[in-house]
C-alpha positions as CSV (number, residue, x, y, z in Angstrom):
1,X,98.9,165.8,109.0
2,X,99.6,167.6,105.8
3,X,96.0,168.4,103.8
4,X,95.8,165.5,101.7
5,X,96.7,165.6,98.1
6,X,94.0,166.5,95.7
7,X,93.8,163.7,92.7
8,X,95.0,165.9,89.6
9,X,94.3,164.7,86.2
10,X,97.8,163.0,85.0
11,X,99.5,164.2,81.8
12,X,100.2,161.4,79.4
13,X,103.5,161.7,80.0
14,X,103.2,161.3,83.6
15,X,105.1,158.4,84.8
16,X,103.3,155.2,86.0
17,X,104.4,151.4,87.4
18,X,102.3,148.9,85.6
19,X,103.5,146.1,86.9
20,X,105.9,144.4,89.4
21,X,107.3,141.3,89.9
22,X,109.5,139.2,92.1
23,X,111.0,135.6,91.8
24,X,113.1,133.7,94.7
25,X,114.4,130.0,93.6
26,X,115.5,127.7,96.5
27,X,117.5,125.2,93.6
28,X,117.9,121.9,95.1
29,X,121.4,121.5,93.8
30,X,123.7,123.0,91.0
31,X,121.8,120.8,88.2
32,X,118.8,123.1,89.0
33,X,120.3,126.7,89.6
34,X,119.4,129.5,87.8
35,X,122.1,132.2,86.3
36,X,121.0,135.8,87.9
37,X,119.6,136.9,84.2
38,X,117.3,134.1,84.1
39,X,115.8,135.1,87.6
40,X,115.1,138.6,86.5
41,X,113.8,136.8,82.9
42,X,111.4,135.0,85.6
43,X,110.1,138.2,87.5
44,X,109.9,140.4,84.1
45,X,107.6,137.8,82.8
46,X,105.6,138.1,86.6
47,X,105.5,141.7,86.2
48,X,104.1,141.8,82.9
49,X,101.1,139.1,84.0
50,X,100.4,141.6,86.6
51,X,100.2,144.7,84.2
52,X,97.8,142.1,82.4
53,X,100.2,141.6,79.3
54,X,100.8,138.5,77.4
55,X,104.4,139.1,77.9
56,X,107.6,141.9,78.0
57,X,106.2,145.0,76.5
58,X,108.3,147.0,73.7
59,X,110.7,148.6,76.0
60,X,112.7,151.2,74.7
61,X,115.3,151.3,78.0
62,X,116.1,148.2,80.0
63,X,118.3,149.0,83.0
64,X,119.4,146.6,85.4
65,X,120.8,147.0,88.6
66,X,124.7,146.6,89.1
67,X,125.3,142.8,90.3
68,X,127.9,140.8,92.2
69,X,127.2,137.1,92.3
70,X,128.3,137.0,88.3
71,X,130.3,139.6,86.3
72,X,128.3,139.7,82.5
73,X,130.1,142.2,81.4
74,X,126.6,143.7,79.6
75,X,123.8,142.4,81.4
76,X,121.5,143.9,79.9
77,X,122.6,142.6,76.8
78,X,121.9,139.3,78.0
79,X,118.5,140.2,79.8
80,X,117.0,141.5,76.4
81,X,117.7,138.5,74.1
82,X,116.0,136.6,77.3
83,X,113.2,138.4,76.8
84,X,112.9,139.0,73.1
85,X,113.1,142.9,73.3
86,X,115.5,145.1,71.3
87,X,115.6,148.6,73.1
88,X,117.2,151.2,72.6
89,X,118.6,151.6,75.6
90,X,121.0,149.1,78.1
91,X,121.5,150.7,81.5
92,X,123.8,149.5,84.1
93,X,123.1,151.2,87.7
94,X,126.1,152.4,89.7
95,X,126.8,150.0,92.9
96,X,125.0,150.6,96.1
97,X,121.5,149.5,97.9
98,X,120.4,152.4,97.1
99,X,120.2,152.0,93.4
100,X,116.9,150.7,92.9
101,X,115.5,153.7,94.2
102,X,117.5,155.7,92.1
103,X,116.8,154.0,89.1
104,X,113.0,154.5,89.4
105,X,113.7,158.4,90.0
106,X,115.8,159.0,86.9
107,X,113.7,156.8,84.8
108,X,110.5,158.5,86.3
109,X,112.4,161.6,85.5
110,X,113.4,160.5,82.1
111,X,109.7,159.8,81.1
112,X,108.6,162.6,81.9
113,X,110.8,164.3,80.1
114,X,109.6,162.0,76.6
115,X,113.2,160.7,76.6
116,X,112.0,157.1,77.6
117,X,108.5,155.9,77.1
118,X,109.0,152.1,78.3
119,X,111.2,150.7,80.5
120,X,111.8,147.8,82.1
121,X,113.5,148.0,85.5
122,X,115.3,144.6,87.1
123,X,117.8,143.2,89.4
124,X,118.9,139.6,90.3
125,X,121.3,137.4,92.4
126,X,122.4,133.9,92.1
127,X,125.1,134.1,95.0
128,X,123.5,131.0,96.8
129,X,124.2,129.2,94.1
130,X,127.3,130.4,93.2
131,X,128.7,129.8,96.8
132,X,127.5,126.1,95.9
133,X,129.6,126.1,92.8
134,X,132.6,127.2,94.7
135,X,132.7,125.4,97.7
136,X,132.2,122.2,95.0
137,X,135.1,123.3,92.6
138,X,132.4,124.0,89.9
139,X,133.0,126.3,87.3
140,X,130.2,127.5,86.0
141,X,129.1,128.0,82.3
142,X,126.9,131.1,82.7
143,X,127.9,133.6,79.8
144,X,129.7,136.8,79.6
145,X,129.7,139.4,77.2
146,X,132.9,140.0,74.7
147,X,135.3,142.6,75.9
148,X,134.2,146.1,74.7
149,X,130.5,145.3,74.9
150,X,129.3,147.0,78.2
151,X,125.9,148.8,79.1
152,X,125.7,152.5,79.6
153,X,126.4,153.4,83.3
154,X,123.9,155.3,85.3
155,X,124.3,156.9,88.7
156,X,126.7,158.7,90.4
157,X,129.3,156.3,91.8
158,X,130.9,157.6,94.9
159,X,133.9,155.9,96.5
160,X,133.2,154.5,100.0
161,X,136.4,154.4,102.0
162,X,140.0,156.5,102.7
163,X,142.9,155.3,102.2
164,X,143.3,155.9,105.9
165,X,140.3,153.2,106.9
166,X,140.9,150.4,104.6
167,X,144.9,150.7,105.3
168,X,143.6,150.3,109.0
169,X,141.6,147.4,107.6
170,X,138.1,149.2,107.8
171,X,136.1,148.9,104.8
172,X,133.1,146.8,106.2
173,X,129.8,147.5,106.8
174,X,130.0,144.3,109.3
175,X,132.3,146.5,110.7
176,X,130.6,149.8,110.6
177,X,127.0,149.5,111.3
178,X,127.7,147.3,114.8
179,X,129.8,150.7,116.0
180,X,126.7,153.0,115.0
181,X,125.0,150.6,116.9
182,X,127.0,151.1,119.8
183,X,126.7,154.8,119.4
184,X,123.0,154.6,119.1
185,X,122.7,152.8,122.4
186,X,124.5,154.9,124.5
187,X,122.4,158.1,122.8
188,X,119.5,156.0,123.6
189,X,120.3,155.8,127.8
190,X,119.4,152.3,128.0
191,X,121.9,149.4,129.1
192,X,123.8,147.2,127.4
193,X,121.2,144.6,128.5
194,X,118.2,146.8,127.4
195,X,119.5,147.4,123.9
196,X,119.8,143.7,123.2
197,X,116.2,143.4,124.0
198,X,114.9,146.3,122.2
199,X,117.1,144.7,118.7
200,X,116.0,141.4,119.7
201,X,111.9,142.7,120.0
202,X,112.9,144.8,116.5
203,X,114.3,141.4,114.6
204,X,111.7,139.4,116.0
205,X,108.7,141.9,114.4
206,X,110.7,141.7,111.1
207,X,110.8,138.0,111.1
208,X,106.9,138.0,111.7
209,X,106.7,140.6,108.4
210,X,109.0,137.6,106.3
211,X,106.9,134.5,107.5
212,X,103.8,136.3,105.8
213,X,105.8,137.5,102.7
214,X,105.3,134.8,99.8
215,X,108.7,136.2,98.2
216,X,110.6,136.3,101.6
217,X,113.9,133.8,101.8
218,X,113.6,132.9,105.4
219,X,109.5,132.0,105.9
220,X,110.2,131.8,109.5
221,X,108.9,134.2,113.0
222,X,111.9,134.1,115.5
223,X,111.4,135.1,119.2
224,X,113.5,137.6,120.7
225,X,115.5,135.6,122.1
226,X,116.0,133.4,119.7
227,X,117.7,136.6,117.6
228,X,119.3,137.4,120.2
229,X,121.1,134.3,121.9
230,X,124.2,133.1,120.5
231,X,124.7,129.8,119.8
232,X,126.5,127.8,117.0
233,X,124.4,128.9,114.2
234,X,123.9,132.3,115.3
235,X,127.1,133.5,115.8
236,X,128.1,136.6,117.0
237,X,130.1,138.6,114.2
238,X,130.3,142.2,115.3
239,X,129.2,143.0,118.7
240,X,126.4,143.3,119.0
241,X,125.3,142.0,116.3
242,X,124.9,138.0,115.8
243,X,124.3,136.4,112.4
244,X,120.5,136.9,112.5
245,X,120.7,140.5,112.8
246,X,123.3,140.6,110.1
247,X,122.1,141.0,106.0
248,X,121.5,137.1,104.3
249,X,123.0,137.9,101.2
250,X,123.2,133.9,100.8
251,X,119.9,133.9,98.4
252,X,118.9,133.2,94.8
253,X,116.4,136.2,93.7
254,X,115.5,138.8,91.6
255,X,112.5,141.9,91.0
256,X,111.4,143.9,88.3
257,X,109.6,147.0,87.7
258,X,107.5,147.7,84.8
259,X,107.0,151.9,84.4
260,X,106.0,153.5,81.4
261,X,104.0,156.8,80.4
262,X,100.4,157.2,80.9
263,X,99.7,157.5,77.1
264,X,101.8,153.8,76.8
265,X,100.1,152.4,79.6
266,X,96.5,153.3,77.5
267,X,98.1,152.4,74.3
268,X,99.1,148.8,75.9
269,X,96.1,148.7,77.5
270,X,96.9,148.3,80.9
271,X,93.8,148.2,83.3
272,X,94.0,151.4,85.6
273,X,93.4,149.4,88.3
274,X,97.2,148.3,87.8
275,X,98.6,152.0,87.6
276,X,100.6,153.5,90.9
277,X,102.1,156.4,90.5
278,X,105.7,157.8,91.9
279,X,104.4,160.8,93.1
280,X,108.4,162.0,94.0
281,X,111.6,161.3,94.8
282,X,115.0,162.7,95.8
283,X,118.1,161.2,96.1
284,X,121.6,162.6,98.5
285,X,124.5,161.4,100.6
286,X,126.4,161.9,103.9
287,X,129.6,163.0,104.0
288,X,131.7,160.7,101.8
289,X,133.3,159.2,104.2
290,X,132.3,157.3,107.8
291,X,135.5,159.4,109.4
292,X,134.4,162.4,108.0
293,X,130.7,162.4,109.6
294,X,130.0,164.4,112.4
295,X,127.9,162.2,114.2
296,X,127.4,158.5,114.6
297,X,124.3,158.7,116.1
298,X,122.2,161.0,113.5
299,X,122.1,160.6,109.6
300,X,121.0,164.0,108.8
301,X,120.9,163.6,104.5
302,X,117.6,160.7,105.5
303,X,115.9,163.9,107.4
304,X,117.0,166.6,104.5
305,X,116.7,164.1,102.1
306,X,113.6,161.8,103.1
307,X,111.7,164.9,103.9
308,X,112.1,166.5,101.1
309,X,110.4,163.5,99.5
310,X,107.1,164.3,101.3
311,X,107.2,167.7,101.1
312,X,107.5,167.7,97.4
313,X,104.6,165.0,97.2
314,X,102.9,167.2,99.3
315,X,102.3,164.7,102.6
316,X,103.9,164.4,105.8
317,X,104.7,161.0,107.4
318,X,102.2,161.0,108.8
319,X,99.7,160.8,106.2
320,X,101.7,157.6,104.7
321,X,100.5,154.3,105.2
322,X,102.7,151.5,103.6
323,X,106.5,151.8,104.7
324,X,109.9,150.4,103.4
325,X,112.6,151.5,105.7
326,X,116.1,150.1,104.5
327,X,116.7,146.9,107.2
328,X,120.2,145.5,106.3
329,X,121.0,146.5,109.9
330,X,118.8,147.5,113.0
331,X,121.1,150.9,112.9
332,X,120.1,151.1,110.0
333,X,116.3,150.6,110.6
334,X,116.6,153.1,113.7
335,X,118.9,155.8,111.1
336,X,115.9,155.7,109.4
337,X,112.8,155.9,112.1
338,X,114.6,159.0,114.1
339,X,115.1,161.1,110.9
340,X,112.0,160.5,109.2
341,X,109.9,160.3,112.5
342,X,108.6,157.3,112.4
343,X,107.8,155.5,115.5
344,X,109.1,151.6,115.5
345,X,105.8,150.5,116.8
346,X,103.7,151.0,113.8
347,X,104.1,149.8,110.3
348,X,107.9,150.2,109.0
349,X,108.5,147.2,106.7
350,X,106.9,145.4,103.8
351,X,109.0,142.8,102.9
352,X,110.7,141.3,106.4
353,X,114.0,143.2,105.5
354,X,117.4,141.9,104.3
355,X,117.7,139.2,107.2
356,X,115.0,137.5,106.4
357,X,113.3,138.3,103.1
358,X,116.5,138.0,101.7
359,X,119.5,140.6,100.9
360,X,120.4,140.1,97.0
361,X,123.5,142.7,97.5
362,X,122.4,145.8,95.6
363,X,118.6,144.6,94.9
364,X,116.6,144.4,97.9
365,X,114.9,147.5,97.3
366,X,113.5,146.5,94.0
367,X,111.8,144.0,96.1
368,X,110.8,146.5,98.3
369,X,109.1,148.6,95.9
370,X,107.7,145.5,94.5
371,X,106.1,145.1,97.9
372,X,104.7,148.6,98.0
373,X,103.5,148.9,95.1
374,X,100.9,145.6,95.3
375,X,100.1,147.3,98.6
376,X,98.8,150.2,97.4
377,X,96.8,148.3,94.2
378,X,95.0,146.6,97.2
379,X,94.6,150.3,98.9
380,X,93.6,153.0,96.7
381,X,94.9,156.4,97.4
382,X,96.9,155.7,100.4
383,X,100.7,156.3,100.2
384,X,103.7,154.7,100.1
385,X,107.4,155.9,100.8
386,X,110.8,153.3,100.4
387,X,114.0,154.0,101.7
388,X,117.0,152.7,99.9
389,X,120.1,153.1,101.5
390,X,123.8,152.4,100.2
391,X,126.9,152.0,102.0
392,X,127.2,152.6,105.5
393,X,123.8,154.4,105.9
394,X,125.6,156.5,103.3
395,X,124.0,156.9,100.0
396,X,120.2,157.7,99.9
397,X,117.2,157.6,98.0
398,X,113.5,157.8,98.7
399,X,110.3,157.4,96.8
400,X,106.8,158.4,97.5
401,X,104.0,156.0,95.3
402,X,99.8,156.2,95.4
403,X,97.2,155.2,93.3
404,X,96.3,158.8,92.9
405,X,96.7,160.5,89.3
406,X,99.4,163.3,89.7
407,X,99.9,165.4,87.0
408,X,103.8,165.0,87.5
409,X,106.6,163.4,89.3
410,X,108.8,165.9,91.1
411,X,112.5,164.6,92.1
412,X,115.4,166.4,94.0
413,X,118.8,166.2,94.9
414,X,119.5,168.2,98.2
415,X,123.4,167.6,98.0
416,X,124.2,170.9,98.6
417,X,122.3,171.2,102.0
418,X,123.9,167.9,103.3
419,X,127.2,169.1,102.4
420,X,126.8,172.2,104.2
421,X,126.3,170.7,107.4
422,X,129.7,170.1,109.7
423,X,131.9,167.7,109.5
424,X,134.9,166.0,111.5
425,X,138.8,166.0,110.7
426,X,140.3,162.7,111.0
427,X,143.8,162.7,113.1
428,X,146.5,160.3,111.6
429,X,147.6,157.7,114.2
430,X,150.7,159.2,114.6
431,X,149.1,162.6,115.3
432,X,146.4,160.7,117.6
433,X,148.7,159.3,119.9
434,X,148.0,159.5,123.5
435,X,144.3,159.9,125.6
436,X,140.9,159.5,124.1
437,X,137.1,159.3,124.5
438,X,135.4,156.4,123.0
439,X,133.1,157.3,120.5
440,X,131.6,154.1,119.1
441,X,133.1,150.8,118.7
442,X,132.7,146.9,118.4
443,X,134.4,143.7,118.3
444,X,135.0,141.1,115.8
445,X,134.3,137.6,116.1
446,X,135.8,134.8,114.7
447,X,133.7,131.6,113.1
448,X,134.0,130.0,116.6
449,X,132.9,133.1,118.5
450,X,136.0,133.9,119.9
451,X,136.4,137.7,120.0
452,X,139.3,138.6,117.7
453,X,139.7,142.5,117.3
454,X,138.2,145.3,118.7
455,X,138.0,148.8,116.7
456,X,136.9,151.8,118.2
457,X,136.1,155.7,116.8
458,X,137.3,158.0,119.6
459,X,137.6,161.5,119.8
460,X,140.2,163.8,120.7
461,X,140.2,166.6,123.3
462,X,140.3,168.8,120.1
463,X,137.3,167.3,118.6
464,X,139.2,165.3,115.7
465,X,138.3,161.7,115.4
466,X,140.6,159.1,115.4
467,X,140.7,154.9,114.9
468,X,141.9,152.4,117.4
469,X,142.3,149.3,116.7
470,X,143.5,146.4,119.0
471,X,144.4,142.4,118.5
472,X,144.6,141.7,121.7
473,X,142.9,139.0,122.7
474,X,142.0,140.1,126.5
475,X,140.8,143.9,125.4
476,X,138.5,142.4,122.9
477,X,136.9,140.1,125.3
478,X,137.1,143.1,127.9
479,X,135.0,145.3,125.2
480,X,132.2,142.4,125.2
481,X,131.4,143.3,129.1
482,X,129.6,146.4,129.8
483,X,129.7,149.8,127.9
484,X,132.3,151.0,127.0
485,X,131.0,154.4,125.0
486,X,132.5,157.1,127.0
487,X,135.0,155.5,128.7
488,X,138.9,157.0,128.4
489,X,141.1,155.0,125.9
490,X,145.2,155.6,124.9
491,X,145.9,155.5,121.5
492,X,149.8,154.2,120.1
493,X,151.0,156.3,118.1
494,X,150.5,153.4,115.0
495,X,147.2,153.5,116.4
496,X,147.2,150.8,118.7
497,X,144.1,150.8,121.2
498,X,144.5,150.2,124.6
499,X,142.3,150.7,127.9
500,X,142.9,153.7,130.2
């Protein structure tokens, strides 16, 4: 263990969380839905009764984390005449799971600096309900700002995908994660068999974490097996991953964050019993692109970057306590574990992850820091660290919270080690053509659980990676049987993907 942290006197403009909240509505029907602005209305007003304030405080920023389950136009706009604020500011975050994260780094940053001295953090979804209103023919009434009027953008947007994936069709992360997965198992040396088990024990603890969690979706422990038999509502969707180890984006939820400067928290009388701290935070990427990365079996901008994060709040994992890791996939949990060095069997998740505490598309992790953060009221001076992760376990950001004054908040962006590191060329299908070594891979099902596709990364005798994709119904069940990581493929020279 690092020596621990010395408590240092803060500065008044030190940064500080004064209060969190969360809100999940199960709405019986469409008659009782909520639009996503009033759910994040809902955990503002729980995050200011837990700063012990008789309502929103006088922000001078509200920023709001980029939504999909309704298109405002300035949703921010809309949040603030909910609440009765007038700020300055209206911030939209750009898109990714990792934007929560971000958002309390620049805004910690941003107090610091005296450019912001409230602000109020949120994020909401209302896609259950708006899958309701769909499948019913409803059109719903919720509003949307007039053309022109949009929120100031904040983050660094990064596109996702080459032409030369989602051409293929690739531009999934059902698709992508299952083939880390693949590529983490045979890293791992256990059988096909053994992996199941090991995800299946892995869910199964995550589902325990959710059935204690007050603002989880799904209040309910599932065995192992449960996880990970199939059956007609568990479906397989991308070996080998069936529906329960898959993100439930099928919720109605939001979170909010309440930071503010030391010298506002005294001036709005917060007790300091309510006051944690982000001590640091840092924020990277892999390499743009999945066909671009070097490995599928390491993510090394989590051990630059989530190291980093301790190092500048002057612990080591070790000395950490209460942990987030990002859990929309179990390759993403195990991303996470190896490059942080974090061993599965202790403590790794507050919340019961995006399965089963519920994954509001970009959100989760303001639900995750939520969770921290009332941790660490109920244990002063331990630490906390959150992972938020965008993408395909592409987009990063990490933040380390205590109780204990710091004197500042020190923040990071390691880009230029990450990019440093080496890389793959991708071959064009037509330059591909012939033998190859698969990499990674899975298969897609269909509704029924009929396997439908198989895609596969190989790798070429040059050391060029290549995609092979195949429709044919007898290689795709083929793939389901065994491993097949390592085994010799032939690529078509449209890319085709055949065995042998």
């Amino acid at each position: 263990m690092a020596p621990r942290p010395v408590p240092r006197q803060p500065d008044r403009r030190s940064p500080v969380i004064i209060g969190v909240g969360q809100y999940v509505h199960r709405a019986e029907s469409l008659d009782d839905a909520l639009e996503p602005v009033a759910l994040m209305e809902r955990a503002v007003l729980a995050a200011s009764a837990a700063a012990d304030l008789d309502g929103p405080p006088p922000a001078d920023a509200l920023r709001v984390v980029s939504q999909l389950s309704w298109r405002y136009g300035n949703t921010p706009r809309f949040l603030a005449g909910r609440l009765g604020i007038e700020p300055h500011r209206l911030d939209y975050s750009t898109m990714g799971g990792n934007s929560p994260q971000s958002l309390v780094n620049t805004t910690a940053a941003a107090v610091q600096a005296g450019e912001i001295d409230i602000a109020i953090l949120a994020g909401g979804e209302a896609t259950r309900s708006r899958s309701r209103a769909r499948k019913a023919g409803v059109e719903l009434d919720w509003p949307r700002s007039e053309p022109g009027d949009e929120p100031t953008i904040v983050g660094e947007e990064l596109a996702m995908n080459l032409e030369a994936e989602t051409s293929r069709g690739l531009y999934l992360p059902v698709q992508v994660y299952p083939m880390f997965e693949s590529a983490i198992r045979a890293a791992s040396g256990r059988t096909v068999d053994e992996h199941r088990d090991h995800l299946g024990r892995l869910w199964s603890g995550l589902s325990e974490i959710a059935a204690r969690n007050p603002y989880a979706w799904i209040q309910e422990a599932r065995t192992p097996a449960e996880i990970t038999t199939v059956t007609a509502d568990n479906r397989m969707i991308g070996l080998p991953y069936p529906k329960l180890m898959n993100s439930n984006n099928d919720v109605d939820m939001a979170a909010a964050v309440i930071m503010c400067s030391v010298e506002a928290a005294q001036r709005l009388g917060v007790p300091e019993d309510r006051w944690v701290f982000p001590h640091a935070g840092t924020d990277c990427h892999e390499h743009d692109y999945v066909s671009h990365r070097d490995s599928f079996t390491r993510t090394p901008a989590v051990e630059i970057g989530g190291r980093l994060a301790l190092e500048l709040a002057g612990v080591d994992i070790d000395d950490v306590a209460i942990i987030d890791l990002y859990s929309c996939f179990p390759a993403a949990v195990q991303f996470g574990a190896q490059s942080l060095g974090i061993d599965l069997r202790r403590q790794w998740s507050r919340t019961g992850g995006l399965t089963f505490a519920g994954g509001p598309w970009n959100n989760y992790v303001m639900h995750a820091i939520a969770s921290v953060v009332t941790d660490l009221r109920e244990r002063p001076g331990e630490f906390g660290l959150v992972w938020a992760n965008g993408g395909y376990a592409t987009k990063h950001a990490f933040g380390v919270y205590s109780t204990m004054p710091t004197s500042s908040f020190r923040h990071d962006k390691p880009q230029a080690r990450v990019d440093a590191l080496p890389r793959r060329e991708l071959a064009a299908p037509a330059d591909a053509a012939g033998p190859a070594t698969v990499e990674a891979y899975t298969v897609m099902f269909s509704r029924t659980s009929t396997p439908e596709q198989a895609i596969a990364s190989v790798l070429l005798a040059d050391g060029r990676r290549a995609w092979g994709i195949s429709s044919e119904p007898g290689l795709a069940a083929a793939m389901c049987e065994g491993e097949w990581v390592g085994t010799s493929v032939t690529l078509t020279d449209d890319g085709t993907l055949h065995a042998g």
